[in-house]
N, C-alpha and C positions, 0 to 999 in steps of 0.2 A: 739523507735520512731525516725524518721528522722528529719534530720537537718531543711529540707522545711516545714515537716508536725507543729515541732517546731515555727520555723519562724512565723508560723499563728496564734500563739497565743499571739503574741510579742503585750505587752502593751506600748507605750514610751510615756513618757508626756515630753514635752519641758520646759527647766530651763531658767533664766537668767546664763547670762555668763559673767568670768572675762578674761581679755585679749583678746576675740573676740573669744576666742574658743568657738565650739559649743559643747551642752552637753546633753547629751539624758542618761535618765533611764530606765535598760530595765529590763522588768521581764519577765521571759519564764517561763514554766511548772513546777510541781515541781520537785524537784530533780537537776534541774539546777542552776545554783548562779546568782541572782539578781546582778548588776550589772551598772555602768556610764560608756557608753563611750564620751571620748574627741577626737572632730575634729578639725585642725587646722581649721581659718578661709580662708586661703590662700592654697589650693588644691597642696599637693606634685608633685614634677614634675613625669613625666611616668618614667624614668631612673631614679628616688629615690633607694638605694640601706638600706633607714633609716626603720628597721623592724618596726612593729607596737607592746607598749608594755604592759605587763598586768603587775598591782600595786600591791600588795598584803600587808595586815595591818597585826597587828600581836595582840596577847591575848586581849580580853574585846574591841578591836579594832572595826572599822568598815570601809566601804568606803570613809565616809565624814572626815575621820583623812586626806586623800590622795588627797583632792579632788583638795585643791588650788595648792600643788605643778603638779598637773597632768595639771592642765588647762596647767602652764606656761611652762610644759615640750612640752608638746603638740604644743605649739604654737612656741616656738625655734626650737623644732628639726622637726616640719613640718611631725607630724607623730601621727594615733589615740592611746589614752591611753584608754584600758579598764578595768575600777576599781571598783572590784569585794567586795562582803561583801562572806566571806570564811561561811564552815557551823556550824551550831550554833551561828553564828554571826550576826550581822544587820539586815535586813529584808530576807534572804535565811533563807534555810531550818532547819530545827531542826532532827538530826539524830545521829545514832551509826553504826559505831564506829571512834572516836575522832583520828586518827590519820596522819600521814604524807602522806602514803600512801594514804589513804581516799582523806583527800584533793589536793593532786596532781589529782589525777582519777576523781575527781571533774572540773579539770585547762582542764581537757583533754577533759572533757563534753562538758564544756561552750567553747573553742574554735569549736570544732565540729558545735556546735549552732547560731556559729557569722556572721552575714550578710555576705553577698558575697562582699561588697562594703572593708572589714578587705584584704587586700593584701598577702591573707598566702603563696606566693609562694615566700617573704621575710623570712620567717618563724617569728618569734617573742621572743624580749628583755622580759623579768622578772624579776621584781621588788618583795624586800619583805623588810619588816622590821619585826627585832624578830621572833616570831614564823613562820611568812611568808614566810622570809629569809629561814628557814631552808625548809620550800616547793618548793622555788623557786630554788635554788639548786638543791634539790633531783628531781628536777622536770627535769632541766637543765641535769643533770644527765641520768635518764630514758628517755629522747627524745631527745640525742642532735644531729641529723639531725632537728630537727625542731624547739629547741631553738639557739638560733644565740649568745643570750649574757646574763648575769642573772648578777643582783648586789644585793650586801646582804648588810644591812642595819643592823650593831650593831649584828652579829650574825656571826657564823664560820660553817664551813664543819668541823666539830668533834667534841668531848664533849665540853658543855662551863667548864668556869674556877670554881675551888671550892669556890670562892668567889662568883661566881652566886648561889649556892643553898641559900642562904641565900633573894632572891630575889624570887625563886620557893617556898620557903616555904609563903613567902608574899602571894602570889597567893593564896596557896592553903587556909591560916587562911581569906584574904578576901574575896576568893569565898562560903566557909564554913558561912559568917556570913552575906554575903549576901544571900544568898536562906535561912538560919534565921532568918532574918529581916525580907524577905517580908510574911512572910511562919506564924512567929509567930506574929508579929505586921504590920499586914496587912495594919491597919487604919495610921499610922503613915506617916508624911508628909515626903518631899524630906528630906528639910533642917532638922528632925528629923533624920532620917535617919545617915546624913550625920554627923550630932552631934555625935552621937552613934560612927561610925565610925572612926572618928577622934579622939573620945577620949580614945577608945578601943584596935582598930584594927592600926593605919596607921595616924600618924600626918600632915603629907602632905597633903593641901586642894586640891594641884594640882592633885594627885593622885587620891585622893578620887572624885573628879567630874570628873576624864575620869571613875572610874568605876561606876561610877552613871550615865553616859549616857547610863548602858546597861538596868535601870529601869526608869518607868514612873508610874504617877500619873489620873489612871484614877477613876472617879467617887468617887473621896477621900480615892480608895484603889492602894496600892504600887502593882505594877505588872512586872515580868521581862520579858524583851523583851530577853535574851538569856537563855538556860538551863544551869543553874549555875553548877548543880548536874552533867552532863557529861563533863564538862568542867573541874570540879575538880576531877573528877576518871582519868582523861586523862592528867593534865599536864606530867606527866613524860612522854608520850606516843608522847607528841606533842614537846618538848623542846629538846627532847634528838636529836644524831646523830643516827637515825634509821629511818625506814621505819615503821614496824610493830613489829618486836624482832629482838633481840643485833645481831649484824653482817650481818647481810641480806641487809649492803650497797656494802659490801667489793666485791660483785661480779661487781657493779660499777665502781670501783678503775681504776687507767690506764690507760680508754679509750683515742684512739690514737686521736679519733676526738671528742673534747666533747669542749662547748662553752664556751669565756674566762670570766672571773671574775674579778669584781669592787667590793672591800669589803672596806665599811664603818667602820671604829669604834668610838665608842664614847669614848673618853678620859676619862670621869668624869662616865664613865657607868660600871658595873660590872660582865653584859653578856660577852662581850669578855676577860674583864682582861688587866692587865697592858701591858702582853709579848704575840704577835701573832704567831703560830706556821706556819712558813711561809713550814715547811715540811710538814708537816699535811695536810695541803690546798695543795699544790703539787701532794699530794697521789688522789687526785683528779683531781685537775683541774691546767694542767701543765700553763698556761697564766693567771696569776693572777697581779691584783696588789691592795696593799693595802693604803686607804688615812686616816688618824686618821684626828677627828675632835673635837675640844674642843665642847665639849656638851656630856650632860645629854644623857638618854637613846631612848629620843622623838628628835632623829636627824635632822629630817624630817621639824616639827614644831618650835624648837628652834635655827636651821641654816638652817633654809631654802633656803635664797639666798645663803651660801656656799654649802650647799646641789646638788641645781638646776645647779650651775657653775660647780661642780666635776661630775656630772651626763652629763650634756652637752658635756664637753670635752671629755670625756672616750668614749662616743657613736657616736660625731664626727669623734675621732682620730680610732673608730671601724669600720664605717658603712659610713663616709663621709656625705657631707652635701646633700640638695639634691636641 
């Protein structure tokens, strides 16, 4: 299907806005990722050289984890943010197979599909956090004539640290007991739910109600808004440094022109680890630089104004103001 023939089935409802950005929901056909974009409220000048960026969340995640840093990036750097729910996530599709690969080829969809009003002859910054991170790189990667800049968010271009498996296995015992939950005690209310959970699986209230935004409470039966089941046959498939199988980056490696890199780390987080391998990231992506941030693994959410300030400057000091 074409981009135009697309275009014609674009549904967009209009949102209230913070900062004066404008915010439109778009949902195209299936197969494509549902998606917000952010418009500044004050129109880029025609010699803007600020690409336009796409956000990407990371596991159990969805668009509206991104929504408020995107309005306020949008409205500083005078440029649209379009922030996508990845698949099996949010209101997008539900499909196999769960990989990195997958969801890049997904990025490459939904750009194809984006209003003529998107400035692609910018090309376009990428955003991810956690498992996004590791898309938005790999994505950075495979197109970079047409990514200009990627930042990774609490995430590395190469295996995470052995102290992250301990944070994958989390996953995989909470996504296991969530599609249990709703599967075997269907009747059972949120705050049940979440009782369970907490006293079982995961002490963290905070934890537990982000992954309980991925279920709802309809007609007094628990129903999940993602598929738990491919989600958990996939984390390894999604976390790791790979595409599809071990080694099938390494023909990535070196490129002479490939786009630079802002990597976030969380201090207090245990995806990246205490020590960054600043070689490793080299073996990819020679213009790197690294900002550690005291915060948890939800960077994004818990410094968000340090977040938005280390994001601003990196993509000023990239792309200039406009």
């Amino acid at each position: 299907m074409s981009s135009k023939s697309l275009l014609t089935s674009v549904q967009i409802r209009r949102t209230s806005s913070l900062h004066n950005a404008n915010i439109k929901h778009v949902h195209l056909s299936p197969q494509i990722l549902d998606y917000d974009l952010f418009t500044p409220s004050i129109a880029p000048k025609a010699n803007s050289k600020m690409p336009p960026m796409i956000f990407l969340h990371g596991l159990l995640g969805n668009r509206k984890n991104n929504r408020s840093a995107a309005k306020l990036l949008a409205e500083q750097l005078q440029t649209q943010f379009i922030v996508p729910d990845l698949r099996n996530h949010g209101t997008s599709f539900h499909a196999r197979p769960m990989n990195n690969k997958a969801m890049s080829d997904d990025i490459t969809k939904l750009i194809d599909s984006l209003p003529s009003t998107i400035p692609r002859h910018r090309g376009f910054v990428i955003l991810g956090h956690s498992m996004g991170a590791k898309v938005a790189m790999i994505h950075a990667l495979r197109f970079p004539k047409l990514i200009k800049g990627v930042i990774s968010i609490d995430n590395v271009p190469y295996d995470n640290s052995e102290d992250s498996y301990v944070e994958f296995e989390k996953f995989h015992i909470g996504l296991r007991t969530l599609d249990w939950c709703v599967k075997a005690h269907p009747d059972w209310s949120l705050p049940d739910m979440k009782a369970y959970l907490m006293k079982w699986v995961e002490p963290s209230e905070k934890i537990i109600n982000f992954w309980l935004t991925n279920v709802v409470n309809k007609n007094g039966l628990l129903v999940p808004k993602v598929p738990f089941n491919i989600l958990n046959e996939s984390i390894e498939d999604i976390m790791q440094w790979k595409m599809q199988e071990y080694g099938d980056l390494e023909s990535l490696a070196g490129q002479k022109v490939v786009a630079p890199l802002l990597l976030i780390s969380a201090n207090y987080s245990k995806f990246v680890g205490k020590d960054v391998h600043t070689h490793a990231i080299s073996k990819y992506f020679q213009d790197f630089i690294v900002k550690p941030v005291d915060s948890g693994h939800w960077v994004v959410t818990e410094r968000k104004q340090e977040f938005t300030k280390i994001v601003i400057e990196w993509a000023l000091s990239k792309f200039g103001s406009s």
